[in-house]
N, C-alpha and C positions, 0 to 999 in steps of 0.2 A: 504494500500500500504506500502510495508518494504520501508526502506532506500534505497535499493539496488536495488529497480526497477526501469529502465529508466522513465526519466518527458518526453526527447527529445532524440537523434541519428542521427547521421551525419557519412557522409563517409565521412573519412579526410587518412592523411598519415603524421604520426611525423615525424619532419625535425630532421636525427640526420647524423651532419655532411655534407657526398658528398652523401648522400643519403637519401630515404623518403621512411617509412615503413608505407603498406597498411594497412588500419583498419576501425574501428569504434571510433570515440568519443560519449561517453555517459556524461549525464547531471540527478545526480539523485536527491533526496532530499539532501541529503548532504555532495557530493561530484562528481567531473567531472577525470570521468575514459578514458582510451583509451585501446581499447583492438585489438593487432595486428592481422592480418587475419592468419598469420601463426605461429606456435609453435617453426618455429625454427628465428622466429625474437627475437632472447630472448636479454633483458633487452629493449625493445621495450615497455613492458606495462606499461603506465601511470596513477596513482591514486592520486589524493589529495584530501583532505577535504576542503569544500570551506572554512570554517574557517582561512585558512591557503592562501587564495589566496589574493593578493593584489592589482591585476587590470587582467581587463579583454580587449584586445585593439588588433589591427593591428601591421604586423609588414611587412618591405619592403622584396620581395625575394632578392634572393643573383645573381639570372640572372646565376645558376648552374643548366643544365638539371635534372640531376639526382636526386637533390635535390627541386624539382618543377617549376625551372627558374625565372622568373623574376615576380611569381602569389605571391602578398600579402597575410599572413599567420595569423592565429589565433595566437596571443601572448599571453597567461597565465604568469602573473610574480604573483611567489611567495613572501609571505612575506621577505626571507630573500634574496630577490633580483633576484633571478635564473630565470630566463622566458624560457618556453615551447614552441614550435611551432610547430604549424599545418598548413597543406597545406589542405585546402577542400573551397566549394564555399557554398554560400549565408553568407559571414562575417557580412552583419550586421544581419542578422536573429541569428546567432551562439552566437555572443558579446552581443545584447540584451537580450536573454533568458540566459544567463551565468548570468549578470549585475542583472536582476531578480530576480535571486536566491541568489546571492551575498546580495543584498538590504533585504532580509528577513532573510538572518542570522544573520545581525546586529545588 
């Protein structure tokens, strides 16, 4: 298996800003990518190396429709503080297999 092949995959939508772009989150050996369902979602696509991730956790909605309303989001914070957010369901299935992989890069 490369690096680059999915372990896991989730349908999520990155919160950026007043709005929430559709996608996939991918979870690979060694790194958690998001790839937006459309091309012209551009700077929409998300990739870090989990090396670089510093927690994996919940985060509150912001209670903005457009932005996924008041549904609890996948928080990715990077090492130098920034956190990502995702709107998609089953978060604790998503944060434990993220936290897994995290734990083995250690």
């Amino acid at each position: 298996m490369s690096d680059d092949s999915p372990l896991a995959t989730w349908q999520a939508a990155r919160s950026m800003g007043k709005m929430a772009v559709p996608g996939e989150l991918q979870l690979t050996r060694t790194h958690v990518i998001f790839e937006p369902k459309s091309k012209r979602a551009a700077g929409a696509r998300f990739s870090v190396r989990l090396s670089f991730v510093a927690a994996v956790g919940t985060a509150p909605g912001t209670g903005k429709f457009f932005s996924g309303g008041k549904r609890e989001r996948l928080c990715v914070t990077l090492g130098d503080g920034s956190e990502w957010l995702f709107v998609m369901g089953g978060l604790d299935d998503v944060t434990q297999r993220i936290r897994e992989r995290l734990g083995g890069q250690r």
